[in-house]
ZAKE-97961 format. One line per field, with one value per atom (N, C-alpha, C, CB): residue number from 1; residue in three letters; atom name; z, x negated, y negated. Coordinates in Angstrom, 2 decimals, always signed. Atoms other than C-alpha are relative to their C-alpha. Glycine has a CB too. Layout:
# residues N
nr	NUM, ...
rest	ala, ...
atom	CA, ...
up	Z, ...
east	X, ...
north	Y, ...
END
This chain:
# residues 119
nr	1, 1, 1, 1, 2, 2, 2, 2, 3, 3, 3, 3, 4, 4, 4, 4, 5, 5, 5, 5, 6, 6, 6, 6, 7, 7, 7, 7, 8, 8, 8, 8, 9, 9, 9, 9, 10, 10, 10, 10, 11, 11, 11, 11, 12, 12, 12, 12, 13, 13, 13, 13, 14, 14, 14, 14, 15, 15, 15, 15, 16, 16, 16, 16, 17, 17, 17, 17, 18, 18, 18, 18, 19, 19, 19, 19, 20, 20, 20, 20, 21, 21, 21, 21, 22, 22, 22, 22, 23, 23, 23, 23, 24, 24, 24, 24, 25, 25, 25, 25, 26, 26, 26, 26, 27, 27, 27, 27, 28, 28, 28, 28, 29, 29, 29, 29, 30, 30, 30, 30, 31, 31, 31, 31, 32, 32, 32, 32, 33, 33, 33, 33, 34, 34, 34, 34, 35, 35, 35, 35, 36, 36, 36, 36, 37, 37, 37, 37, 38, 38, 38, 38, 39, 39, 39, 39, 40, 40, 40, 40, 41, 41, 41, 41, 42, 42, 42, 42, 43, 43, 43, 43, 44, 44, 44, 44, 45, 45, 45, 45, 46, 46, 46, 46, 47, 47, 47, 47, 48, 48, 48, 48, 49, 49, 49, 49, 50, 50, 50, 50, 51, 51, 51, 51, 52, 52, 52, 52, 53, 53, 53, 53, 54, 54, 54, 54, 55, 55, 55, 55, 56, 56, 56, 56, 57, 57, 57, 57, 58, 58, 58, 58, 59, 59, 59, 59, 60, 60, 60, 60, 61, 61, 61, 61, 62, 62, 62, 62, 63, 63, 63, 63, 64, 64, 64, 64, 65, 65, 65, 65, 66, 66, 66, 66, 67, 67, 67, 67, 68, 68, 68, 68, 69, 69, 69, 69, 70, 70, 70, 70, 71, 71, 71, 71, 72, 72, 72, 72, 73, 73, 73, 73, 74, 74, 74, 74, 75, 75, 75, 75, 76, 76, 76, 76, 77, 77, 77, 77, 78, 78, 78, 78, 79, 79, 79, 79, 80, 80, 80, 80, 81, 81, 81, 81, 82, 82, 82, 82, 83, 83, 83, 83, 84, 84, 84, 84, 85, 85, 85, 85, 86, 86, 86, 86, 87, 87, 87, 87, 88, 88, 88, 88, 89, 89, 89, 89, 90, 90, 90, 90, 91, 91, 91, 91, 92, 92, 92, 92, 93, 93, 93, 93, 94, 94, 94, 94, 95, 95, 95, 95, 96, 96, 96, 96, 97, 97, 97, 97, 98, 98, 98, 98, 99, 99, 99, 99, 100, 100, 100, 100, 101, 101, 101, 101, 102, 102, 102, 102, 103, 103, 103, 103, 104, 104, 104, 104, 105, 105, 105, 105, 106, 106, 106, 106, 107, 107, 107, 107, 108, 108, 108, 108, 109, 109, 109, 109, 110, 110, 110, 110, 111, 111, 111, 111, 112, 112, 112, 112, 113, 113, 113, 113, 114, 114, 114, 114, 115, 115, 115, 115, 116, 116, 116, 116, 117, 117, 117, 117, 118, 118, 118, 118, 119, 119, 119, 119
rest	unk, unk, unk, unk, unk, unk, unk, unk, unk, unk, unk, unk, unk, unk, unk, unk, unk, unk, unk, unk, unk, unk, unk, unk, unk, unk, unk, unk, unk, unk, unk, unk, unk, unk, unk, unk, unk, unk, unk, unk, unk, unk, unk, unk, unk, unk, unk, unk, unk, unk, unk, unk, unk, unk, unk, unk, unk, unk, unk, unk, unk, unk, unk, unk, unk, unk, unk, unk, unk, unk, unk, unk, unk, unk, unk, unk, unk, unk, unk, unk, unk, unk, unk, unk, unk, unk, unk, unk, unk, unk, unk, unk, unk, unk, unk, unk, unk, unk, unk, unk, unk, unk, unk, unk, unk, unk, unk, unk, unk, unk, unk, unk, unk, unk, unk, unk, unk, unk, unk, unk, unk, unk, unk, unk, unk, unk, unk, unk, unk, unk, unk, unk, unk, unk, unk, unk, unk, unk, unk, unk, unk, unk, unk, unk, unk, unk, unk, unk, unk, unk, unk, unk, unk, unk, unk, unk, unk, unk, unk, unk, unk, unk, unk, unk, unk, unk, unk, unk, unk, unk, unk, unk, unk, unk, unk, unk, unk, unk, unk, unk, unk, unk, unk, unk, unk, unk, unk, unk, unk, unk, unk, unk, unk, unk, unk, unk, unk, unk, unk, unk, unk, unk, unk, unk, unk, unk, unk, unk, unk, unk, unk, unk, unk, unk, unk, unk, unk, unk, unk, unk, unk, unk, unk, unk, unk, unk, unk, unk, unk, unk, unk, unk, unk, unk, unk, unk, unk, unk, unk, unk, unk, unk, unk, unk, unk, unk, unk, unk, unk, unk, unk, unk, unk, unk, unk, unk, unk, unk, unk, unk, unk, unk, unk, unk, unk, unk, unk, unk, unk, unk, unk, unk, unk, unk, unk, unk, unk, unk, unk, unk, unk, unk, unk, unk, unk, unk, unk, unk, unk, unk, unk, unk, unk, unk, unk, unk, unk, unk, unk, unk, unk, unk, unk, unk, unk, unk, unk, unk, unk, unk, unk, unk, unk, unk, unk, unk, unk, unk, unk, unk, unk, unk, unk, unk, unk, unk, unk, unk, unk, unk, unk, unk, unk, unk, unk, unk, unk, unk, unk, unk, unk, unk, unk, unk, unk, unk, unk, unk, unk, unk, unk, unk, unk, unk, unk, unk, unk, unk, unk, unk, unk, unk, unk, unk, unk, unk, unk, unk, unk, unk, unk, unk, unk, unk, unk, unk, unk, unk, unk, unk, unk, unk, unk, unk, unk, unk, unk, unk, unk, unk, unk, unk, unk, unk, unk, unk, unk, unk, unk, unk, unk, unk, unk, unk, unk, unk, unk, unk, unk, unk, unk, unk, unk, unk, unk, unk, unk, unk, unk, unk, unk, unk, unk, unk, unk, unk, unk, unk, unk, unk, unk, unk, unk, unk, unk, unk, unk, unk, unk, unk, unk, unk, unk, unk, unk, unk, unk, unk, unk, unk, unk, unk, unk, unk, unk, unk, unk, unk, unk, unk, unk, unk, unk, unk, unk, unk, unk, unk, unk, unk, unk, unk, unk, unk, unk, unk
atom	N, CA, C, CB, N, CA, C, CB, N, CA, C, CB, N, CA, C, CB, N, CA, C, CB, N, CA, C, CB, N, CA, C, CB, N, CA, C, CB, N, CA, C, CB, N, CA, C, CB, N, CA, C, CB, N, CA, C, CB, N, CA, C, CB, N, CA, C, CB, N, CA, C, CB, N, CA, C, CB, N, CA, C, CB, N, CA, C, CB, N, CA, C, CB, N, CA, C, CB, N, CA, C, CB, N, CA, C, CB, N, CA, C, CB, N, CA, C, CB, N, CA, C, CB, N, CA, C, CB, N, CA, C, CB, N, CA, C, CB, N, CA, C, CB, N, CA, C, CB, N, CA, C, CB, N, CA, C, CB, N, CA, C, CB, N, CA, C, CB, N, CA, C, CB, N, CA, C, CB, N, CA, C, CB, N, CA, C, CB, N, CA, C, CB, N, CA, C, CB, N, CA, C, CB, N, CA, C, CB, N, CA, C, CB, N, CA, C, CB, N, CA, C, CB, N, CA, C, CB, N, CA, C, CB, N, CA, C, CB, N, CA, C, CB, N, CA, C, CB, N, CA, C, CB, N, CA, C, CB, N, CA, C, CB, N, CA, C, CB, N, CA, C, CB, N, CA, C, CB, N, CA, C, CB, N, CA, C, CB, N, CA, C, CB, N, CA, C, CB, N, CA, C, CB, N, CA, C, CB, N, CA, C, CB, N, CA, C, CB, N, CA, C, CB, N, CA, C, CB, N, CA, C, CB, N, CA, C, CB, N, CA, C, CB, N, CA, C, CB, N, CA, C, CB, N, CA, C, CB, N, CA, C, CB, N, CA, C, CB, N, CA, C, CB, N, CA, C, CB, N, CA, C, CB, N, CA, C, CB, N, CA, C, CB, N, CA, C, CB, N, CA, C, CB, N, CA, C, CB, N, CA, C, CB, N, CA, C, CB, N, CA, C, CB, N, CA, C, CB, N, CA, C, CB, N, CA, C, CB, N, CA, C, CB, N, CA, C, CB, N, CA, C, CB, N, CA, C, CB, N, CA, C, CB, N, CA, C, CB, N, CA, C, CB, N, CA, C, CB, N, CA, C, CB, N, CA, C, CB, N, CA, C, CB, N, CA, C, CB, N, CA, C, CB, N, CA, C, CB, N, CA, C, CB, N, CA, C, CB, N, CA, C, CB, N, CA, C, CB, N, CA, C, CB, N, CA, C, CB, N, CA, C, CB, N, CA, C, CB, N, CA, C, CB, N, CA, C, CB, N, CA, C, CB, N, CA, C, CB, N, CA, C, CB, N, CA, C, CB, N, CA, C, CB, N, CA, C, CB, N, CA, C, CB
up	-0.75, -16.50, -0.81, +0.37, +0.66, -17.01, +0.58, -0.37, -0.79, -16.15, -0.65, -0.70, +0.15, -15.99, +0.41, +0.84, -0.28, -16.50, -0.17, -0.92, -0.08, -15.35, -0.66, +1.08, +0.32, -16.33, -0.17, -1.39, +0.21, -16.36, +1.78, -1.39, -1.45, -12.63, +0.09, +1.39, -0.27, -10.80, +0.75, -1.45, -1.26, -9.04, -1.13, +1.36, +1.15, -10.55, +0.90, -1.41, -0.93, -9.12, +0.29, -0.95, -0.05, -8.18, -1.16, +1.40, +1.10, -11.36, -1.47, +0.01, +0.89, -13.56, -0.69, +0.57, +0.50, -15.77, +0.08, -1.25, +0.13, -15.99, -0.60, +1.00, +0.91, -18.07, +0.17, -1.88, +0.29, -17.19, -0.69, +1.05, +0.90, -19.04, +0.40, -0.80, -0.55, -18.65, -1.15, +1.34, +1.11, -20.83, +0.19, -0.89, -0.81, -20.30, -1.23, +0.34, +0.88, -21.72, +0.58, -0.19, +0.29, -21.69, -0.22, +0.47, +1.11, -21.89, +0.04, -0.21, +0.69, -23.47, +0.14, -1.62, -0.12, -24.07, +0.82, -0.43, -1.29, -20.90, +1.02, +1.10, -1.14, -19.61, -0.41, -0.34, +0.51, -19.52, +0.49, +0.18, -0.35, -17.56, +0.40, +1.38, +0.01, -17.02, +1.11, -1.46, -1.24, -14.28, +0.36, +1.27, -0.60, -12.17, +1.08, -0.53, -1.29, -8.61, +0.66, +0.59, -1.01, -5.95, +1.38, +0.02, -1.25, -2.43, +0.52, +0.28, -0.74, -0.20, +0.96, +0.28, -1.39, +2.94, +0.84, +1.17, -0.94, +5.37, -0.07, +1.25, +0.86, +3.18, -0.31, -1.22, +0.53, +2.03, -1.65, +0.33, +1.12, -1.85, -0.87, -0.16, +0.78, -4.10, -1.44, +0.00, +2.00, -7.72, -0.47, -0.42, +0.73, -9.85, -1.16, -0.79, +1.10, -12.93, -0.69, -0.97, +0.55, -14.80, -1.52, +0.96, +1.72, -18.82, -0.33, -1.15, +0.21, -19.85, -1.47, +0.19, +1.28, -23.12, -1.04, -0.56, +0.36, -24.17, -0.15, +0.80, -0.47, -23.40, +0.27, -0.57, -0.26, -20.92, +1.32, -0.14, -1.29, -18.05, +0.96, -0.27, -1.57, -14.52, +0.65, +0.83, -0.47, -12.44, +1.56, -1.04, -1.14, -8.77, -0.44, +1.01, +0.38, -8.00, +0.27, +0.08, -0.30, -6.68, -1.53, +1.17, +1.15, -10.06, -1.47, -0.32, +1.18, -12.59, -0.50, +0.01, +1.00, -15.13, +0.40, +0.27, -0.02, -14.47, -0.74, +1.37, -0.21, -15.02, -1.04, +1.20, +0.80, -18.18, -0.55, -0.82, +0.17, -18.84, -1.32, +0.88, +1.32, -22.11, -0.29, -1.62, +0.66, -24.07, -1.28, +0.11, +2.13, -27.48, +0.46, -1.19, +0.40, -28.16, -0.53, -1.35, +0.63, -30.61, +0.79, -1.30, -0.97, -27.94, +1.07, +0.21, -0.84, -25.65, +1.69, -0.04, -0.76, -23.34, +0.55, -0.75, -0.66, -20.95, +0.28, +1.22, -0.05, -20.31, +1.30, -1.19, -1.09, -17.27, -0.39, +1.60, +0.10, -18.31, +1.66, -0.91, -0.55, -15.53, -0.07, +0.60, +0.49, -15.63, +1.49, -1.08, -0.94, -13.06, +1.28, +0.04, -1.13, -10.17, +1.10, -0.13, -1.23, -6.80, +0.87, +0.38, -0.80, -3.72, +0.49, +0.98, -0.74, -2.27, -0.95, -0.22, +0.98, -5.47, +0.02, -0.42, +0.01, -4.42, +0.42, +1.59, -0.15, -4.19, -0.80, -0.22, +0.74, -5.56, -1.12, +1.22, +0.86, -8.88, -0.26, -1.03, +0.74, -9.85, -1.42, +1.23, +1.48, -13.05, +0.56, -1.39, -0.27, -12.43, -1.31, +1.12, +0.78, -14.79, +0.63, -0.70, -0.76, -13.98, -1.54, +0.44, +1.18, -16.24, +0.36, -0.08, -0.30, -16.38, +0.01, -1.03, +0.28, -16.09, +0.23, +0.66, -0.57, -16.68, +0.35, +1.21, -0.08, -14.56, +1.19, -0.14, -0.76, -12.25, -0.72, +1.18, +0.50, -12.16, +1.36, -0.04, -0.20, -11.69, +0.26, -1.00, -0.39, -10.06, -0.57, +2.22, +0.53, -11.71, +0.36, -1.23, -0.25, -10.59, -0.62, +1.91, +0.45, -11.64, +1.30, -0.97, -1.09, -9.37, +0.40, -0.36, -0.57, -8.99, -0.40, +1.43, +0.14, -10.14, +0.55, -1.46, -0.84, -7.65, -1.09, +0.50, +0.36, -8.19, +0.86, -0.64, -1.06, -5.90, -0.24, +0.65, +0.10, -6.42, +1.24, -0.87, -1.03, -4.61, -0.34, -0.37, +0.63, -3.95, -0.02, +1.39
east	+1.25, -204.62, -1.11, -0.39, +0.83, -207.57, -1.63, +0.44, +1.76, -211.51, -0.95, -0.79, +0.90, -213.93, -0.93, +0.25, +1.13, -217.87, -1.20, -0.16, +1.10, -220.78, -1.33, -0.23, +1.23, -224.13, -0.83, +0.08, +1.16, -227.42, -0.60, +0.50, +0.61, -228.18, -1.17, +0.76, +1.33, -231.40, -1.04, -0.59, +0.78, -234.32, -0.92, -1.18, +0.63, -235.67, -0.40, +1.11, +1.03, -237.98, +0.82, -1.81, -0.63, -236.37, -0.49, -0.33, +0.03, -236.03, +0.36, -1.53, -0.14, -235.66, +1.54, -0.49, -1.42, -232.61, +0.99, -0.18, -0.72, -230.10, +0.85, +0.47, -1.35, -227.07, +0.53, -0.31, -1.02, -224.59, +1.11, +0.49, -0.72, -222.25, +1.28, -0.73, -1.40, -218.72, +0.84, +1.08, -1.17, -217.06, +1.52, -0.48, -1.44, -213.02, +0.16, +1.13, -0.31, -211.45, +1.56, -1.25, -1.37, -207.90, +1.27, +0.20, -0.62, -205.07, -0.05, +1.15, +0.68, -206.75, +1.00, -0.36, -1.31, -203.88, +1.13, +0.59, -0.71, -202.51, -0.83, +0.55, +1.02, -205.37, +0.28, -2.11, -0.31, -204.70, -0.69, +1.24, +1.50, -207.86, -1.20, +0.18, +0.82, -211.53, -1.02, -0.37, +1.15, -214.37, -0.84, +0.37, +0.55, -216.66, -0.48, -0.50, +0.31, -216.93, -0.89, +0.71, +0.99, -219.63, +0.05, -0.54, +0.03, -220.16, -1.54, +0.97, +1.28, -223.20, +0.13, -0.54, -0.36, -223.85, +1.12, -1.69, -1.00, -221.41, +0.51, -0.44, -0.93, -219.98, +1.44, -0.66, -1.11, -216.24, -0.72, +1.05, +0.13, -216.21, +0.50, +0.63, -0.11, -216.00, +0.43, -1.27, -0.24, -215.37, -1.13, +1.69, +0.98, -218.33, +0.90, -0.71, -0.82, -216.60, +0.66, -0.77, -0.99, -213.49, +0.09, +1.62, -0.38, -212.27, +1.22, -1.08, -1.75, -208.37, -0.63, +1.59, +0.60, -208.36, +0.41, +0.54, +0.26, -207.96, -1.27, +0.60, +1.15, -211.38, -0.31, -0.76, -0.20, -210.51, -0.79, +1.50, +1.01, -213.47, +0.10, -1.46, -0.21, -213.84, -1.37, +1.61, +1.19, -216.78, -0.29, -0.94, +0.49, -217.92, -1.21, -0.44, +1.09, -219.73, -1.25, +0.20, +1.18, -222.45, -0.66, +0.48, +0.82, -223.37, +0.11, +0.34, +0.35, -222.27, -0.94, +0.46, +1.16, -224.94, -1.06, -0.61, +1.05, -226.64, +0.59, -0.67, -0.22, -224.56, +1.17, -0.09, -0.73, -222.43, +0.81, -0.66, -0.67, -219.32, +0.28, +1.26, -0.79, -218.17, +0.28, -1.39, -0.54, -216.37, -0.35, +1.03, -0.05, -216.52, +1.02, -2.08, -1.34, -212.91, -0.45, +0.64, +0.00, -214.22, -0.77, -0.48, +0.44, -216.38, +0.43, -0.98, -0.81, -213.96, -0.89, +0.57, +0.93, -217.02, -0.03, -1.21, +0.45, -217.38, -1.63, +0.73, +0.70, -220.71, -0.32, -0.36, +0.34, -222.37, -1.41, +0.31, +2.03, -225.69, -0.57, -0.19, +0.22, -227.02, -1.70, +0.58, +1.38, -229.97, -0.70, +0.33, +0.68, -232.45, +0.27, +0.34, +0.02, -231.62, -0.35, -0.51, +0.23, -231.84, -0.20, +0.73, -0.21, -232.26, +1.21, -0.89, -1.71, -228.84, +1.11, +0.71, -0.09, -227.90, +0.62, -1.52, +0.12, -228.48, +1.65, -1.43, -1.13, -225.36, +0.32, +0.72, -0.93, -222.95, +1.04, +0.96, -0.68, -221.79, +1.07, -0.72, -1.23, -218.28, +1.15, +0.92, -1.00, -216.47, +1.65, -0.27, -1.53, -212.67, +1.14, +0.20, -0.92, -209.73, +1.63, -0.04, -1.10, -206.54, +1.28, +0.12, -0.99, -203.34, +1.23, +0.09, -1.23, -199.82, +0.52, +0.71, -0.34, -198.06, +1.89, -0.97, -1.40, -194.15, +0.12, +0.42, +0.44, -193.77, -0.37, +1.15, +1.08, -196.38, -1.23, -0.11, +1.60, -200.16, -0.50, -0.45, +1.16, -202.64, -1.15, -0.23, +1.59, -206.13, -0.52, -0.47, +0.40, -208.37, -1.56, +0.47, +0.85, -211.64, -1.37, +0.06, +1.10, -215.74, -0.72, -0.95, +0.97, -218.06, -0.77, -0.84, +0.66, -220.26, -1.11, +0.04, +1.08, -223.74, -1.02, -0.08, +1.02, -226.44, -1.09, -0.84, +0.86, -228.37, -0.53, +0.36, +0.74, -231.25, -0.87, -0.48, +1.15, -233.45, -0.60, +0.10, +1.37, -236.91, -0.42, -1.55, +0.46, -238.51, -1.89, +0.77
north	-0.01, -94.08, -0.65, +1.44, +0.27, -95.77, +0.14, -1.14, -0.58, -94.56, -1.14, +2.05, +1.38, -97.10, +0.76, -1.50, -0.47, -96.04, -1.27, +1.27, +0.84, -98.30, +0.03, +0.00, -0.37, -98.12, -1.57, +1.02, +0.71, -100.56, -0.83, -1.22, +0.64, -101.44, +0.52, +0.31, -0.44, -100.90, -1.20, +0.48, +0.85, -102.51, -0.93, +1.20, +0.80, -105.46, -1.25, -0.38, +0.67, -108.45, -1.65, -0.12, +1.36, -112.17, -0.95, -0.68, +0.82, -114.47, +0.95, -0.73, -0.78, -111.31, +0.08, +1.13, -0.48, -109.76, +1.44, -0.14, -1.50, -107.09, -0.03, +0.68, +0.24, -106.46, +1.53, -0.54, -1.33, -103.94, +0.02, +0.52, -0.31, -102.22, +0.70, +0.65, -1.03, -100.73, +0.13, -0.69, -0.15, -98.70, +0.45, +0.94, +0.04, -98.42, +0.91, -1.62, -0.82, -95.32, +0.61, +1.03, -0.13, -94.10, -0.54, +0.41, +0.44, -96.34, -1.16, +0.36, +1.15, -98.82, -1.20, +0.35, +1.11, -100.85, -0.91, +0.40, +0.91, -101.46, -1.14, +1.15, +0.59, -103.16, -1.86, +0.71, +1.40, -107.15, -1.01, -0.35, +0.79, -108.26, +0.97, -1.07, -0.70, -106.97, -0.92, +0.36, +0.79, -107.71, +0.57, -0.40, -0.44, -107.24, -0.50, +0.35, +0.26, -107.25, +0.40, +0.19, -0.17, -106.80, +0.31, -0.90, -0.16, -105.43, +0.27, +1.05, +0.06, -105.81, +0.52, -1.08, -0.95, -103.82, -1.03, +0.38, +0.33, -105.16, -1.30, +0.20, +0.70, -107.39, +0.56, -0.15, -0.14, -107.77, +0.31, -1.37, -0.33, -107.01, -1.26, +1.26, +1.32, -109.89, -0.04, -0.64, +0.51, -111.05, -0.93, -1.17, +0.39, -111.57, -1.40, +1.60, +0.81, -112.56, +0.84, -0.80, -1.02, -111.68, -0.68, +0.11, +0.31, -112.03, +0.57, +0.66, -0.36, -111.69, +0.36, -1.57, -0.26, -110.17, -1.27, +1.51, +1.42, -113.58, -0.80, -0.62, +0.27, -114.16, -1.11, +0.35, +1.11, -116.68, +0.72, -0.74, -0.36, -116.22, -0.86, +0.04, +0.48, -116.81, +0.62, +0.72, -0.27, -116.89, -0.61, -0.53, +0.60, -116.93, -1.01, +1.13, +0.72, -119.80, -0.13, -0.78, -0.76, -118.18, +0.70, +1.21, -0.24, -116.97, -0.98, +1.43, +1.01, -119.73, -0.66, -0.76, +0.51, -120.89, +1.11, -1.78, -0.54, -117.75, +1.24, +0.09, -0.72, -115.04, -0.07, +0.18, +0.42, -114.43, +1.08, -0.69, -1.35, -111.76, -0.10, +0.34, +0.47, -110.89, +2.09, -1.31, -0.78, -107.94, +0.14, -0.18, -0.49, -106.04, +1.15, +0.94, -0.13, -105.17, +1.75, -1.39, -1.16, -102.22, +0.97, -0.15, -0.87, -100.61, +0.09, -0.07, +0.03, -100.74, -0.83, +1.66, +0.11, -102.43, -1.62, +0.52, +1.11, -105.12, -0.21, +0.03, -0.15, -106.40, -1.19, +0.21, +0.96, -108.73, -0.06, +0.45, +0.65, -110.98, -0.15, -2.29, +0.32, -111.36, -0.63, +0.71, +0.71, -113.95, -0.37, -1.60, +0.62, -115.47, +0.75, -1.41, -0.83, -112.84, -0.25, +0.82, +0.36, -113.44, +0.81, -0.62, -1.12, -111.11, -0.09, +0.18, +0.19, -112.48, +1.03, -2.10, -0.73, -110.91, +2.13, -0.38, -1.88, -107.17, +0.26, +0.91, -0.33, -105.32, +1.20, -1.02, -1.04, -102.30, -0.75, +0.83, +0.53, -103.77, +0.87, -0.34, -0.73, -102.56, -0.54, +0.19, +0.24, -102.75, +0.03, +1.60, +0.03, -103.71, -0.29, -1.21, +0.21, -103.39, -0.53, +1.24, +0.27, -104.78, +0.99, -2.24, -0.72, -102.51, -0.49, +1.73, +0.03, -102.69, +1.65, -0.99, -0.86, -99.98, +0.09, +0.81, +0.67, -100.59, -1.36, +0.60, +1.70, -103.63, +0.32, -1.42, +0.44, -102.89, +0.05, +0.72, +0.55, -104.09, +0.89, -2.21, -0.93, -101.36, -0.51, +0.76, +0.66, -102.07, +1.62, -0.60, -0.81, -99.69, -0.04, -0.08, +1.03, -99.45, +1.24, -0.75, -0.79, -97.74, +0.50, -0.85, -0.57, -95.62, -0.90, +1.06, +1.20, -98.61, +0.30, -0.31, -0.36, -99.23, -1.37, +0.51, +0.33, -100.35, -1.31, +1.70, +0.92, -103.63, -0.51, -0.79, +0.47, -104.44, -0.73, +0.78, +0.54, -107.24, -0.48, -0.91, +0.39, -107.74, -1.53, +1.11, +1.60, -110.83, -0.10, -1.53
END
């Protein structure tokens, strides 16, 4: 199993920043990619951007050159820059792990933390 905890969303103005955080805790080791996806009211749910622990990234292109994922290995923590903000933007950020377990692949996923920008 693996529990994924969010934290740093919130309401913030168009052109502004945010940087959330996700920390991944139990078994650490099975995890073999990391992300974070998005859902908007009556929206499907999307893929922000992901990082293999290779730290080989991937990025919608709705946020490229704005928006920048990265990991620290020893804090077990993913992180999402998010720069220049938009209102299109607003959404339920979610932290996603992908695991193995055996020889299946586990979706793993966080409570979600709210990002609303105003314009």
């Amino acid at each position: 199993q693996v529990q994924l905890v969010e934290s740093g969303g919130g309401l913030v103005q168009t052109g502004e920043s945010l940087r959330l955080s996700c920390v991944a805790s139990g078994s650490i080791y099975s995890i073999i990619g990391l992300g974070w996806y998005r859902q908007a009211p009556g929206k499907q749910r999307e893929l922000v951007a992901g990082i293999t622990t290779r730290g080989i990234t991937d990025y919608a292109d709705s946020v490229k050159g704005r928006f920048t994922i990265s990991r620290d290995s020893a804090k077990n923590t993913v992180y999402l820059q998010m720069n220049a903000l938009k209102p299109e933007d607003t959404a339920v950020y979610y932290c996603h792990a992908k695991a193995t377990r055996g020889e299946q692949l586990i979706d793993y996923w966080g409570q979600g933390t709210q990002v609303t920008v105003s314009t």
